[in-house]
MIZAKOL-372849 format. One line per 3 residues: number of its first residue (from 1); for each residue x, y, z of C-alpha. Coordinates in steps of 0.25 Angstrom, whole numbers, plus 5000, padded with zeros to 4 digits. Each point is the difference from the previous one (the first is absolute). Layout:
N
NUM> X,Y,Z; ...
//
This chain:
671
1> 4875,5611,4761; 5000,5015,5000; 4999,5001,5015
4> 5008,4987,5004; 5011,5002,4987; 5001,5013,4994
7> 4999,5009,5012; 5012,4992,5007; 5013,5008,5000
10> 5008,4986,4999; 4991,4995,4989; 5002,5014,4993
13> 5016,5002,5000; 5000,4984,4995; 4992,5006,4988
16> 5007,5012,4997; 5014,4993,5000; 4999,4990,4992
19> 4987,5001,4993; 4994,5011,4992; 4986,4999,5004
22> 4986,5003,4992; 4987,5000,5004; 4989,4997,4989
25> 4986,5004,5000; 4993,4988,4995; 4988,5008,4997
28> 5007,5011,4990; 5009,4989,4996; 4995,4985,4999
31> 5008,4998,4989; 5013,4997,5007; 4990,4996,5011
34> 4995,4990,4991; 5014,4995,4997; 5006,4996,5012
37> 4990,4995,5007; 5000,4990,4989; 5013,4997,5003
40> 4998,4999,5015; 4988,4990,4998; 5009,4993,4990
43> 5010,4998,5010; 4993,4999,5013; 4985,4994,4997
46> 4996,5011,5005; 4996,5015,4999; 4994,5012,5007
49> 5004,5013,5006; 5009,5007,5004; 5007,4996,4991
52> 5016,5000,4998; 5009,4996,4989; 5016,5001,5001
55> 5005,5004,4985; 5012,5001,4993; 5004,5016,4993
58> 4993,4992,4987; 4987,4998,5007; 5001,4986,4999
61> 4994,4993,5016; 5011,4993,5008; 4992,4998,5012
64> 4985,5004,5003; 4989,4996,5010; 4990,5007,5008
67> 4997,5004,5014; 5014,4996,5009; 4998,5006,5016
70> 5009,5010,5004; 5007,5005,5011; 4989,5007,5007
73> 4989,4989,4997; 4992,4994,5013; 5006,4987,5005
76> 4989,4990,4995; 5006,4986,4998; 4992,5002,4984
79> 5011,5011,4999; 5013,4994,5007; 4998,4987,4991
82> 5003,5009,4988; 5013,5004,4994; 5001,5018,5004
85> 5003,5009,4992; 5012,5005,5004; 5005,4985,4999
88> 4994,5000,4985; 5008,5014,4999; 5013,4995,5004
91> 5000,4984,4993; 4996,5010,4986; 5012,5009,5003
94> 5012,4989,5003; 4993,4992,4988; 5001,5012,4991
97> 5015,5004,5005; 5006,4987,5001; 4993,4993,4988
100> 4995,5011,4991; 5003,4991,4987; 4992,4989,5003
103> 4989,5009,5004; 5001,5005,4987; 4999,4988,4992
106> 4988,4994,5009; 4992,5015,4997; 5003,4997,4986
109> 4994,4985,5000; 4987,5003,5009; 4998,5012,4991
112> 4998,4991,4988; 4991,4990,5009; 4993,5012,5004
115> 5000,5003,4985; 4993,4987,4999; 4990,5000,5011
118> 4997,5013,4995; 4993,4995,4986; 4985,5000,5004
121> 4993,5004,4987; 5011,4993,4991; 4997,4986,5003
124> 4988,5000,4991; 5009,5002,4988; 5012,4993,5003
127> 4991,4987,5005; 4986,5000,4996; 4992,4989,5007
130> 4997,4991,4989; 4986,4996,4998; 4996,5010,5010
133> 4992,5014,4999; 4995,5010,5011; 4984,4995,5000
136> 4990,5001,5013; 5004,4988,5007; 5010,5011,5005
139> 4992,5007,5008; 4995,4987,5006; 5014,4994,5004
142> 5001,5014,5007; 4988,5000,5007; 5003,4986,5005
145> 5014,5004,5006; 4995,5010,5007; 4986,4992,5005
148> 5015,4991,5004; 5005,5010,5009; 4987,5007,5005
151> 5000,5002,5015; 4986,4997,5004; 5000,5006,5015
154> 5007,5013,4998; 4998,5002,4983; 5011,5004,4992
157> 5011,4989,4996; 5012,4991,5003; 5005,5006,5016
160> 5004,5011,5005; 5007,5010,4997; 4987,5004,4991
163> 5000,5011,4989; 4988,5003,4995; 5002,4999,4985
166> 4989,5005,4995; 5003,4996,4986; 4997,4986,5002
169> 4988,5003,5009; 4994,5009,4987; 5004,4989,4992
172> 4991,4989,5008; 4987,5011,5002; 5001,5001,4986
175> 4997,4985,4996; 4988,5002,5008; 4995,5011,4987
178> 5008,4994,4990; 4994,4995,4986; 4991,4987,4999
181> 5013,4995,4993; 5008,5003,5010; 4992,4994,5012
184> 4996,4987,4991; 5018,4998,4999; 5001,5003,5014
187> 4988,4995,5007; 4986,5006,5005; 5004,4997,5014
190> 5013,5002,4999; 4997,5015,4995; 4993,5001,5014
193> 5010,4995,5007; 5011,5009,4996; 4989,5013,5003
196> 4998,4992,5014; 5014,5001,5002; 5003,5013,4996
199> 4990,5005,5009; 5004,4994,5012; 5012,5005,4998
202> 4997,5014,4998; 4991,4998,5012; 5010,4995,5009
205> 5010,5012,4995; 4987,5012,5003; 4998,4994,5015
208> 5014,4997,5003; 5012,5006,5004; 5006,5005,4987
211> 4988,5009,5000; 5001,5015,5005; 4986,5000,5008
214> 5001,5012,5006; 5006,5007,4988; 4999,4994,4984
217> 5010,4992,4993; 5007,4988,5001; 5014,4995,5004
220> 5009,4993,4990; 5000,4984,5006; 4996,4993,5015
223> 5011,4994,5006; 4989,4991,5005; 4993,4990,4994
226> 4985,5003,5004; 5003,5016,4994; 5002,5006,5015
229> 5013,5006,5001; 5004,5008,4988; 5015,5006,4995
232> 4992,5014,5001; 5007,5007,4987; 4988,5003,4991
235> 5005,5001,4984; 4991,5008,4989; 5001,4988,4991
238> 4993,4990,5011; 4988,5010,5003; 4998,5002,4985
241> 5000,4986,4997; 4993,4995,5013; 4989,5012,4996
244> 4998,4991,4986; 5001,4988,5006; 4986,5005,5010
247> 4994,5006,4989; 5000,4987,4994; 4996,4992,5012
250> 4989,5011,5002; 4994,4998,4985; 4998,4985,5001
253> 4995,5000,5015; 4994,5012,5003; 5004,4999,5013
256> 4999,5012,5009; 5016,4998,5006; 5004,4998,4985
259> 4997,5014,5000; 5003,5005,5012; 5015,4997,4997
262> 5000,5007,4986; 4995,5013,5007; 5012,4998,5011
265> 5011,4999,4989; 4991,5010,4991; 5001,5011,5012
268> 5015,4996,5005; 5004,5004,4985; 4991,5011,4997
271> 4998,5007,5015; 5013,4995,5007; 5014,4999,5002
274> 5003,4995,4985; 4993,5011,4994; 5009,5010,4993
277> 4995,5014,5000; 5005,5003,4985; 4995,4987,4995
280> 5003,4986,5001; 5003,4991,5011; 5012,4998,5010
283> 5007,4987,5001; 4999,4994,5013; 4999,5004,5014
286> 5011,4992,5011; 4998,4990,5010; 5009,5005,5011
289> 4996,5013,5007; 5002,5008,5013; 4989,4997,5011
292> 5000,5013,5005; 5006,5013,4994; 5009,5001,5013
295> 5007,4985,4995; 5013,4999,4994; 4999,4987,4994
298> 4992,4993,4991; 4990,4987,5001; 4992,4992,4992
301> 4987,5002,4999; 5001,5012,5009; 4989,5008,4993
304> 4990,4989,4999; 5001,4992,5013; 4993,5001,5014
307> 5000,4995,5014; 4988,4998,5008; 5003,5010,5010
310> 4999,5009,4988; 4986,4995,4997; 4995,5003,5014
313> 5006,5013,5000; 4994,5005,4986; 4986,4992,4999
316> 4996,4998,5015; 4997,4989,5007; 4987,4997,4992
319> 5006,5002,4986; 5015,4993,5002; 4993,4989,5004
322> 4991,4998,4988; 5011,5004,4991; 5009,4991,5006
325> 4992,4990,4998; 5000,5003,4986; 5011,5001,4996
328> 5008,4990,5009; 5009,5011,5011; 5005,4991,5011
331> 5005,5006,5014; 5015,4995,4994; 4998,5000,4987
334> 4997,4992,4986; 5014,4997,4995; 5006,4988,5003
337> 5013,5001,5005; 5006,4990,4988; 4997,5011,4989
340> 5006,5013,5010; 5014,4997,4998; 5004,5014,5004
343> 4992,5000,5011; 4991,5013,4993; 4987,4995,5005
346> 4999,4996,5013; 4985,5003,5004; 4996,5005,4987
349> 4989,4997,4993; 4998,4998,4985; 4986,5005,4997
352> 4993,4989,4992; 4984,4994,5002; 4999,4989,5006
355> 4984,5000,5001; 4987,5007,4994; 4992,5011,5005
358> 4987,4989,5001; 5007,4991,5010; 5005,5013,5007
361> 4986,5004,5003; 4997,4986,5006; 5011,5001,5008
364> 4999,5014,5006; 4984,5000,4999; 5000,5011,4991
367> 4993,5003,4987; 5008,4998,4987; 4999,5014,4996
370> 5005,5005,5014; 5013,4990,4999; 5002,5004,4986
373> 4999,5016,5004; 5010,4996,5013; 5012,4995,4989
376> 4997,5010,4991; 5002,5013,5011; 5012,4991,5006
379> 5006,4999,4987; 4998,5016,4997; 5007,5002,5015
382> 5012,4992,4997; 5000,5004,4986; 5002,5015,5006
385> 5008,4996,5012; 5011,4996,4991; 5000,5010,4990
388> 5002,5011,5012; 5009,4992,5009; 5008,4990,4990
391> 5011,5005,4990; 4996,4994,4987; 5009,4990,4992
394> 5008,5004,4992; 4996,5004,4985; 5006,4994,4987
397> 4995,5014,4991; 5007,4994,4987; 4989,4999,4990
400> 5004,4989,4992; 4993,4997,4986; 4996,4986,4999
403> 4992,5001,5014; 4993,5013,4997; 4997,4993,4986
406> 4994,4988,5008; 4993,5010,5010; 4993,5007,4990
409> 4996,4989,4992; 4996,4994,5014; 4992,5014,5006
412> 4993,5000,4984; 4995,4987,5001; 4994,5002,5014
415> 4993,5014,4995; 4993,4993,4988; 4995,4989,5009
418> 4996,5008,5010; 4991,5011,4991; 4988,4993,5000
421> 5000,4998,5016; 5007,5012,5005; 5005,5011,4990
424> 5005,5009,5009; 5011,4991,5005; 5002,4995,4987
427> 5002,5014,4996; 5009,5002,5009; 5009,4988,4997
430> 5001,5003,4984; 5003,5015,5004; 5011,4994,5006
433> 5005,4989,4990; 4998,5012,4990; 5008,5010,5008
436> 5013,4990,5001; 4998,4994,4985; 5003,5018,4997
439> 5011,5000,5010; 5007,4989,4994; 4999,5006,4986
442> 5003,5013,5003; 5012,4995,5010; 5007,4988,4996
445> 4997,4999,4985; 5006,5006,4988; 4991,5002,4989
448> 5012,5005,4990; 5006,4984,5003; 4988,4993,5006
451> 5009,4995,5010; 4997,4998,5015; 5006,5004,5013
454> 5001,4990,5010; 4998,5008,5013; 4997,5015,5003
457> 5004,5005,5012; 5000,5015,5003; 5004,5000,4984
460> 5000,4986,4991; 5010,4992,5002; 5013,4995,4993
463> 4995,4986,4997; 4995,4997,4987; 4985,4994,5001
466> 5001,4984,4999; 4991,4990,4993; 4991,5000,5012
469> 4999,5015,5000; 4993,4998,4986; 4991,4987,5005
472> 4994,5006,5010; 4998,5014,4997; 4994,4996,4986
475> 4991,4991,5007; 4996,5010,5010; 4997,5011,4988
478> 4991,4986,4993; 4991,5001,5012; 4999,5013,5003
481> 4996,5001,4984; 4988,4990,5003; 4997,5008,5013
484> 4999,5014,4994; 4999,4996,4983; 5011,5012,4998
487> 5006,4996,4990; 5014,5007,5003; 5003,4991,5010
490> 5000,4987,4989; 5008,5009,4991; 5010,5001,5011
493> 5000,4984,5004; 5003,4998,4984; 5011,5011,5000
496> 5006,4993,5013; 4998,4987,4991; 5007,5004,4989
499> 5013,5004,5007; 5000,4989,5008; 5000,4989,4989
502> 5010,5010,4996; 5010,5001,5013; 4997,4986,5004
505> 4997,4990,4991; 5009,4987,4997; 5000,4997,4985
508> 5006,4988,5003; 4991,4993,5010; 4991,5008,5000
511> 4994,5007,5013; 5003,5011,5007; 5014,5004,5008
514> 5002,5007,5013; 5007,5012,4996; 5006,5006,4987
517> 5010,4994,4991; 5012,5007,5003; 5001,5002,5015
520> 5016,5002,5004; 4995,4997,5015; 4993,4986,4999
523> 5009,4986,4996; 4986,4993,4997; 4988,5005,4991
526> 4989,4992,5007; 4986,4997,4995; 4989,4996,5012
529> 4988,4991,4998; 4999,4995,5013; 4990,5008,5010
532> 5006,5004,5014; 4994,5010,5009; 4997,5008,4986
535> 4994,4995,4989; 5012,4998,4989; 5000,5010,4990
538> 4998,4988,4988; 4989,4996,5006; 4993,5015,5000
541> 5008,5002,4987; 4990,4989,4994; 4989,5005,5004
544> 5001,5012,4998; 5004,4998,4984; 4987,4990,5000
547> 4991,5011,5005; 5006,5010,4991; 4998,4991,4988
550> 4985,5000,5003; 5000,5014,5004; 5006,5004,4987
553> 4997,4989,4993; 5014,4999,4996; 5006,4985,4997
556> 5014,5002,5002; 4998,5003,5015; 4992,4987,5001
559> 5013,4994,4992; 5010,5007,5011; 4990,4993,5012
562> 5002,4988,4994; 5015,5000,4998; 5001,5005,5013
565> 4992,4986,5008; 5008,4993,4991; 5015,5006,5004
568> 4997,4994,5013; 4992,4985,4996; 5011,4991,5003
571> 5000,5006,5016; 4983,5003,4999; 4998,4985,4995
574> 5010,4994,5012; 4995,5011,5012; 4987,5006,4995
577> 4996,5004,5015; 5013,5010,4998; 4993,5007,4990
580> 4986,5006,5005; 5001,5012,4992; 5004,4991,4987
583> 4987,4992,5000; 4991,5012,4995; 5009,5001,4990
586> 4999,4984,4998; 4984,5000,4998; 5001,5012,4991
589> 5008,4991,4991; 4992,4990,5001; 4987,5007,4998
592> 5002,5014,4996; 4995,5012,5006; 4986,5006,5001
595> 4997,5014,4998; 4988,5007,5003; 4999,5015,4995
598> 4986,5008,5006; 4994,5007,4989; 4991,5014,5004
601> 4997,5011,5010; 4999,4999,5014; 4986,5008,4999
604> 4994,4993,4987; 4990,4996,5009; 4999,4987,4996
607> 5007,4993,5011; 5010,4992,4992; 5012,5007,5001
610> 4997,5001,5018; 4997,4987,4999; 5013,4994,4993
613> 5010,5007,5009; 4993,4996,5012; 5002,4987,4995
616> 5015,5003,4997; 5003,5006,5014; 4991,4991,5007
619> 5009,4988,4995; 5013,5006,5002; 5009,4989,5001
622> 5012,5003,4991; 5004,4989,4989; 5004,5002,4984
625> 4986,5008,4999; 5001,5014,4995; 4989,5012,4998
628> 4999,5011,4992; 4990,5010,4999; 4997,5009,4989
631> 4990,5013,5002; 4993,5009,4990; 5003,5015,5000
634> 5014,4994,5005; 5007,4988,4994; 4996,5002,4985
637> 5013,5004,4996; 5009,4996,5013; 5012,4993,5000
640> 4994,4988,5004; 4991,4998,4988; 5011,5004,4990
643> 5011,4989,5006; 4989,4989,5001; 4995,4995,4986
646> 4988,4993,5006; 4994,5014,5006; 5002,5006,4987
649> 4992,4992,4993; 4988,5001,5014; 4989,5012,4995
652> 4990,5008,5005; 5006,5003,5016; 4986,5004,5004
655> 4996,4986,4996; 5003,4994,5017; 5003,4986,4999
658> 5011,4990,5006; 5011,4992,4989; 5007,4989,5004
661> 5012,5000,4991; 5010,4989,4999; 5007,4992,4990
664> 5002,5012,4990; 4985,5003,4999; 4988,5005,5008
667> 4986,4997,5003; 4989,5008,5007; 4996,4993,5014
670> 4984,4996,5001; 4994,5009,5009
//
């Protein structure tokens, strides 16, 4: 809508009359975001962006919907089936002129419906399910919706358009390395299933087009259903995700492409366009983009796109063809013209891989190892050919809180399982995580309040941090803890902990809010519990105060987890497939938490302590498990030791052994 709408000179004096017009940043504000998008899913059945809502001076929504064509929009039959904007501009206008009354009234009426759609996590008190409680068989009737709606050609689920959602493909890796009690509930093979599933899927995304191959990263959705033609924006919090959701798949297969694609989403946030020099990590890169430096207006996918000519011209005859055959470049293109409704890629091709290096080399006659070293020298060409002669997209340099947090926590968790097999890179990764964790302390934390700051850009920003601000980050400072044993960054995580229950916490329902009490600018206070393209800041919430009750050893924590599954149990028991980062959550109330603290030196020479973090790092999939390490010469009088009672009561740090601790007590592992 910016170039067909707000770049119009008719669409612009419509506005200035008789509107007062204010652009939000969903990203330093999805508070209001948050609001009235409920509203326009409430009203239309549907939501998305951009997104525009018509309010009264009271902030109560009147009109709203989402993307309407404008004046300079392509002639499409898709796009002249649909009201214009300038149409929506001037029916809003006369309504609001001629019936401004009754406009009034109807805001007031779907505000308090809004009011109502907007109780998630207040059900559960108001209506508990009688005779019902949260057990396993939850994480069952999820697996089976989405076994329901799994695409079996192209992976992922339900059609296109297709997100990635990594929250839900972590959630079906995990059953796969759940406990005994978990898989008894949900089923052996339906545990294997769920992996099989997750795997395809991230399979499917690595080879197709939503996949930068010649540089690293990937896109926010495919337009497509088979992955090949992607909206090309790429988002911080989809990388850091998509980087868990690999390592994941990585740890229970041990396949090579697993890991191929947590180095591409390692290196695109460490060595790459997202990378903030000070520390931390950018927000996102844009879709559109010139073609050449010399354009003056933007496309779609620019940056990222080739014709075969191109290939000729950069690869040579010898190479083009090999990598054509690759990675699917037709004389005309790859799009189909149904999904180029502005007609932005006629004769461009969508890099995705359509074959394998092995059926290359019997086709061409060539060895393996010479079609392999062909794509890799055609990919270093293009790679170079558009970094010299392609302007680069746009950059979002916002840092935002709640994705560094889900970055760092995502980067530590690649560096501890990556030790063992290559310490350098993993090195690398925590360096960074550890760099943006002090960035954001240093920046957009007050240690006089404990607050947050949402956004920091070229200084913090005004926006107060949110709930998810606190999620996240606390989860990123929990596993960067277990990937470095430095204890400040669990200090930090239980100081964020304490003044989020303190900003955000319902006493009433229990749970967390959005946003502060108090707020002048917002006509809702909104919990979330459902996951979208994030995971929702209750579901982190939980886990994070499970983890930090067998970290600390502190019950109430555990007590707070548990209020806060509970807050959202009347929608979890109805939709449990809604709730992917709730069921951790779920079996750590089912089953409590196991602990494992690492006893000893490094150099004891005894091999007990090597062996136990190999065992932790090699495992690597993330649930409700927590480590903890305490070192002689080092942690007899820390921080740690003296806020856990259990490790004051553990003797002799010299002494290398492994403790599993749960329930309140703990016992010494058999070697």
């Amino acid at each position: 809508m910016e170039r067909e709408s707000f770049e119009n000179d008719e669409v612009a004096r419509i506005l200035n009359e008789s509107f007062i017009p204010v652009k939000v940043d969903r990203e330093e504000r999805p508070d209001v975001d948050r609001i009235y998008m409920n509203y326009v899913q409430a009203t239309t059945g549907s939501g998305g962006w951009p997104l525009n809502v018509f309010i009264t001076p009271d902030l109560e929504p009147v009109f709203g919907g989402t993307y309407w064509p404008g004046p300079n929009a392509g002639a499409s039959t898709l796009l002249r089936e649909q009201a214009g904007f300038l149409d929506i501009l001037s029916k809003v206008r006369d309504v609001w002129r001629d019936q401004r009354d009754k406009c009034l009234l109807s805001a007031k009426e779907i505000l308090a419906q809004l009011k109502h759609f907007a109780e998630e996590g207040s059900h559960s008190k108001h209506h508990p399910a009688e005779g019902d409680r949260m057990e396993l068989d939850l994480l069952e009737e999820s697996f089976q919706h989405f076994a329901g709606r799994f695409d079996q050609v192209n992976g992922g689920f339900a059609t296109a358009p297709k997100f990635p959602t990594p929250v839900n493909l972590s959630f079906l890796l995990r059953l796969r390395s759940s406990p005994p009690t978990v898989q008894d509930v949900v089923g052996h093979a339906e545990c294997e299933k769920a992996a099989t599933m997750a795997l395809n899927t991230l399979r499917s995304m690595t080879r197709g087009g939503i996949h930068d191959h010649i540089g690293h990263g990937f896109s926010r959705y495919s337009v497509t259903a088979d992955w090949s033609l992607p909206h090309f924006e790429k988002m911080l919090y989809d990388q850091a995700q998509l980087l868990s959701a690999y390592l994941d798949a990585f740890c229970i297969s041990h396949d090579p492409e697993m890991l191929g694609a947590v180095y591409d989403i390692a290196d695109y946030l460490t060595a790459d366009a997202l990378t903030a020099p000070q520390g931390g990590f950018f927000s996102a890169e844009d879709a559109d983009s010139y073609y050449r430096a010399s354009d003056t207006e933007k496309r779609e996918g620019a940056f990222y796109v080739w014709t075969r000519k191109e290939f000729d011209t950069i690869l040579g005859e010898r190479g083009a063809e090999i990598c054509a055959r690759f990675w699917n470049v037709q004389r005309h293109g790859n799009v189909a013209p149904e999904n180029d409704a502005h007609d932005e890629f006629m004769n461009q091709n969508v890099l995705a891989a359509v074959t394998t290096p092995s059926q290359l080399a019997k086709d061409f006659g060539m060895s393996e190892d010479e079609i392999v070293a062909t794509i890799r020298e055609g990919r270093e060409k293009l790679r170079s050919h558009r970094e010299r002669e392609r302007p680069r997209p746009n950059l979002d340099d916002k840092i935002v809180t709640s994705w560094n947090g889900l970055a760092i926590g995502a980067l530590a968790r690649v560096s501890a399982v990556l030790e063992e097999v290559d310490p350098a890179r993993a090195k690398t990764y925590r360096d960074h995580a550890m760099k943006a964790a002090a960035f954001v302390r240093t920046n957009l934390f007050d240690e006089k309040t404990g607050k947050l700051r949402r956004v920091y850009r070229q200084g913090p920003g005004d926006a107060p941090g949110f709930a998810d601000d606190y999620a996240f980050l606390i989860e990123g400072m929990i596993f960067l803890y277990e990937a470095t044993f430095d204890e400040g960054y669990l200090e930090f995580a239980e100081t964020l902990q304490k003044t989020q229950i303190s900003l955000f916490w319902d006493d009433s329902s229990s749970g967390f809010f959005c946003t502060e009490a108090g707020a002048t600018d917002l006509i809702l206070r909104l919990k979330d519990g459902m996951d979208s393209a994030e995971p929702s800041s209750n579901g982190v919430s939980a886990q994070n105060l499970y983890r930090l009750s067998s970290l600390l050893e502190d019950a109430s924590y555990a007590e707070y987890a548990q209020r806060t599954t509970r807050a959202f149990e009347a929608e979890i028991l109805q939709h449990p497939f809604l709730f992917s980062s709730m069921m951790p959550a779920v079996v750590g109330g089912v089953l409590g938490i196991k602990g494992t603290v690492i006893v000893g030196d490094d150099d004891a020479g005894d091999g007990v302590v090597g062996k136990a973090l190999k065992n932790v790092r090699e495992r690597g999939v993330s649930g409700l498990e927590t480590v903890l390490r305490l070192r002689p010469g080092k942690d007899e009088d820390s921080w740690l030791r003296r806020r856990n009672p259990l490790l004051k009561e553990l003797s002799d740090l010299t002494r290398s052994r492994v403790m599993i601790c749960e329930a309140g007590s703990c016992r010494e592992e058999a070697a």
